[in-house]
ZAKOLRO-220274 format. One line per 5 residues: number of its first residue (from 1); their letters; for each residue x, y, z of C-alpha. Coordinates in steps of 0.1 Angstrom, whole numbers, plus 5000, padded with zeros to 4 digits. Example, Ala and Ser with C-alpha at 12.3 -4.5 7.8 and 13.67 -1.06 7.14 Angstrom:
REM residues 2
1 = AS = 5123,4955,5078  5137,4989,5071
***
This chain:
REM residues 257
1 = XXXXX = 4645,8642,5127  4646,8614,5146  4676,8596,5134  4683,8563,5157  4664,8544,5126
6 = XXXXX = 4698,8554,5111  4715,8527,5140  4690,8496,5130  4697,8497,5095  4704,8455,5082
11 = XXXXX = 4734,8447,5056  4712,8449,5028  4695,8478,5032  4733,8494,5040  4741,8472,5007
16 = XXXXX = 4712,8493,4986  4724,8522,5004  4763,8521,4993  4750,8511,4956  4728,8542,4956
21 = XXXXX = 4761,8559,4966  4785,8545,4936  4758,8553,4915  4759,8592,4928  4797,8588,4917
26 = XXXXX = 4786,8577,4883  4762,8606,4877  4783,8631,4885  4808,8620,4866  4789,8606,4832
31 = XXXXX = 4749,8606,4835  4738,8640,4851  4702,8630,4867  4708,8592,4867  4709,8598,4910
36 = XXXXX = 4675,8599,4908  4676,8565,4913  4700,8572,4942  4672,8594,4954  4646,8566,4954
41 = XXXXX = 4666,8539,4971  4676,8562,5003  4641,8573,5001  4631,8536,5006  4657,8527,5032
46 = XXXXX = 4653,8555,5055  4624,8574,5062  4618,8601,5034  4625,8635,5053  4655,8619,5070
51 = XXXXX = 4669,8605,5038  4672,8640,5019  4699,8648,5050  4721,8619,5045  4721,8622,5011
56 = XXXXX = 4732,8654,5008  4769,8649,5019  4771,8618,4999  4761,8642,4964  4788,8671,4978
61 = XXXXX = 4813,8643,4980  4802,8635,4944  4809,8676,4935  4838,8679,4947  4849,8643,4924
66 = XXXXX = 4832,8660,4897  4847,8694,4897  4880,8679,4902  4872,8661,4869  4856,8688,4845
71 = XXXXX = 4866,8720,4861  4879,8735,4827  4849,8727,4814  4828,8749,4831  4806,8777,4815
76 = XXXXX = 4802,8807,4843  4784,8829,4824  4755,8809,4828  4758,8801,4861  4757,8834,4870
81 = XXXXX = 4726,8840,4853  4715,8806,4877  4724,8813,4907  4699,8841,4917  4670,8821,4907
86 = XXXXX = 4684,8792,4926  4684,8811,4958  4650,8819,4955  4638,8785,4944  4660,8771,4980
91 = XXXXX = 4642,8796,4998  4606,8787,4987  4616,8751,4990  4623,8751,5025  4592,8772,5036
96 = XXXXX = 4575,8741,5014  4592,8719,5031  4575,8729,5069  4541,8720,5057  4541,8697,5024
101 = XXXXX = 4541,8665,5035  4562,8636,5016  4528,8626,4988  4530,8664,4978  4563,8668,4973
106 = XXXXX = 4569,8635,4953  4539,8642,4930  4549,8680,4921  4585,8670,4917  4577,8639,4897
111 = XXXXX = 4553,8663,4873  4574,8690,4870  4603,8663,4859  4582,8648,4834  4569,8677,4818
116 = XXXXX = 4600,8697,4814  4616,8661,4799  4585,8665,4768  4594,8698,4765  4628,8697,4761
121 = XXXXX = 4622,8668,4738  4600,8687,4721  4622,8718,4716  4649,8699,4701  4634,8681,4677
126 = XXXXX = 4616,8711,4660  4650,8733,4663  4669,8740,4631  4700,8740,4644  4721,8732,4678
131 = XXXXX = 4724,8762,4702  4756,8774,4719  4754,8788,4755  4761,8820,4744  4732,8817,4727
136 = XXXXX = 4704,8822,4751  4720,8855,4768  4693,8877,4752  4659,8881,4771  4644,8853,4763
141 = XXXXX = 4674,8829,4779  4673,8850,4807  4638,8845,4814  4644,8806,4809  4675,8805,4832
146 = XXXXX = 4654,8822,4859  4624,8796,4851  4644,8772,4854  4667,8782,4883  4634,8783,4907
151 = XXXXX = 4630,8754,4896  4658,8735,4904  4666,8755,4935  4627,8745,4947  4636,8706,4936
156 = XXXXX = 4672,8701,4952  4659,8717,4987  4627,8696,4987  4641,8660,4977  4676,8662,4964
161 = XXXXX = 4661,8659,4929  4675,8690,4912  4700,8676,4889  4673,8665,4866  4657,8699,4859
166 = XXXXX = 4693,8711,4855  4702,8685,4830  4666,8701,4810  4682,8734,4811  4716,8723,4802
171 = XXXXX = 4704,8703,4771  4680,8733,4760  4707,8759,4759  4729,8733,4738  4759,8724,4759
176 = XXXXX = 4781,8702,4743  4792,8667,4768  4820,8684,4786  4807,8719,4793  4772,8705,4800
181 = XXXXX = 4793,8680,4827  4815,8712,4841  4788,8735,4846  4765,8714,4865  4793,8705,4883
186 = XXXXX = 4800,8735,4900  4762,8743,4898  4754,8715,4920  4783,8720,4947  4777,8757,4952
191 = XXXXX = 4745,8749,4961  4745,8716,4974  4769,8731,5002  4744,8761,5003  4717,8739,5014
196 = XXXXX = 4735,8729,5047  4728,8751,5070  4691,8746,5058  4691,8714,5059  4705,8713,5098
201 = XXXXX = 4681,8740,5104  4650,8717,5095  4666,8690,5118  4676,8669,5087  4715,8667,5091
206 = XXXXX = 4728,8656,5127  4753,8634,5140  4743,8599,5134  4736,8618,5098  4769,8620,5095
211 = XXXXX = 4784,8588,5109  4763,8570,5081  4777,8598,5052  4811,8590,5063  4803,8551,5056
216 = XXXXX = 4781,8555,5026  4809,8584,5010  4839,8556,5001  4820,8541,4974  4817,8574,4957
221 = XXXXX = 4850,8576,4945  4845,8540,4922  4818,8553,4910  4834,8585,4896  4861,8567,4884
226 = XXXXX = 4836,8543,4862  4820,8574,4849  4851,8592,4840  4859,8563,4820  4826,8553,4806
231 = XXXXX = 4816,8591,4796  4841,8590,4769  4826,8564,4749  4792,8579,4749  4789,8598,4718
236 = XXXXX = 4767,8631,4723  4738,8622,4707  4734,8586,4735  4741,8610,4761  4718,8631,4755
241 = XXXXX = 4696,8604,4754  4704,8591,4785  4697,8624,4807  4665,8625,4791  4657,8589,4794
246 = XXXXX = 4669,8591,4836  4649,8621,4843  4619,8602,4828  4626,8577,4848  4630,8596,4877
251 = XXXXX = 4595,8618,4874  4582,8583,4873  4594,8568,4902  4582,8599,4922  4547,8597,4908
256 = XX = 4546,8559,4915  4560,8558,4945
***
């Protein structure tokens, strides 16, 4: 990657750049998904293969935050049934990522994110009642947490742009606020820090990388705090809403792009 475009970056962009990071805070903290917008703005300061590096310390700095916050909230069961899939998906996603260029990898993510958004719309309004976690252990929630693990390993290797199809499983299996907010917090820092040595590997994390995360990583933290406080006067029912509504928004904004 060449990274001295990281050096010539003006106030504003570094402006956009620090917003796109206190808005990482918020998600991870409140509006699981809403970085997509985080995702677009690096992706339109920085060239797109060298943004996906230097944001992926600033979304670990938001894990750890998060995890802090919800830890006791957390669901492992299905994150072990996760984390297999994941690997594979992280796998595949970086072979994809040493040929796709940056048009095919924004329109698969941005359909992929829009379809599964109908469908879990779909699924929810023709259920006839809520679903616990334990609820999808049988075969047929195994087969969905494998679907969907792929899928958001494939997605957070290729652009950062897991948390969306995370927040579709999530909301399919019917977790509550709180244990949907803990699981995909340690979801998402188990395998963000995973995806490191990838990432350095494909020449997308170095040194001026870093120098930037270290800047961009202190407006994290206000942005957590706003989210810890805002996601308790969301009532289930808006937040739900809201996941859906940023996922939508962030298939979009690949697609369009």
């Amino acid at each position: 990657m060449n990274t001295m475009t990281l050096w010539h970056i003006t106030g504003w962009e570094f402006a956009a750049l620090a917003f796109a990071a206190l808005l990482v805070g918020f998600s991870k903290t409140a509006v699981s998904g809403a970085n997509t917008v985080s995702l677009a703005i690096f992706a339109a300061v920085l060239p797109a293969r060298a943004s996906t590096g230097v944001l992926l310390p600033v979304l670990i700095a938001g894990d750890l935050l998060a995890v802090a916050t919800y830890r006791r909230h957390a669901h492992w069961p299905t994150l072990w049934r996760l984390f297999p899939a994941v690997a594979a998906g992280v796998v595949v996603g970086t072979v994809f990522l040493m040929w796709a260029d940056d048009g095919i990898v924004r329109t698969s993510i941005g359909a992929i994110l829009l379809l599964m958004a109908g469908v879990t719309v779909w699924r929810r309004r023709t259920a006839d009642a809520e679903q616990e976690p334990e609820s999808v252990t049988g075969r047929a929630g195994r087969v969905k947490a494998r679907s969907y693990g792929v899928l958001g390993g494939f997605t957070t290797m290729v652009a950062n742009a897991g948390g969306p199809v995370m927040s579709m499983y999530l909301l399919s299996a019917g977790f509550r606020k709180l244990g949907f907010l803990g699981t995909s917090a340690f979801f998402f820092l188990i395998v963000n820090v995973s995806k490191l040595p990838f990432s350095a590997g494909l020449g997308l994390i170095d040194g001026r990388s870093l120098l930037l995360d270290l800047a961009l990583v202190v407006f994290v933290v206000p942005g957590a705090l706003f989210g810890k406080w805002a996601v308790n006067k969301i009532n289930q029912r808006l937040f739900e809403q809201l996941v859906i509504a940023a996922t939508v928004v962030g298939g979009l904004q690949l697609l369009l792009r």
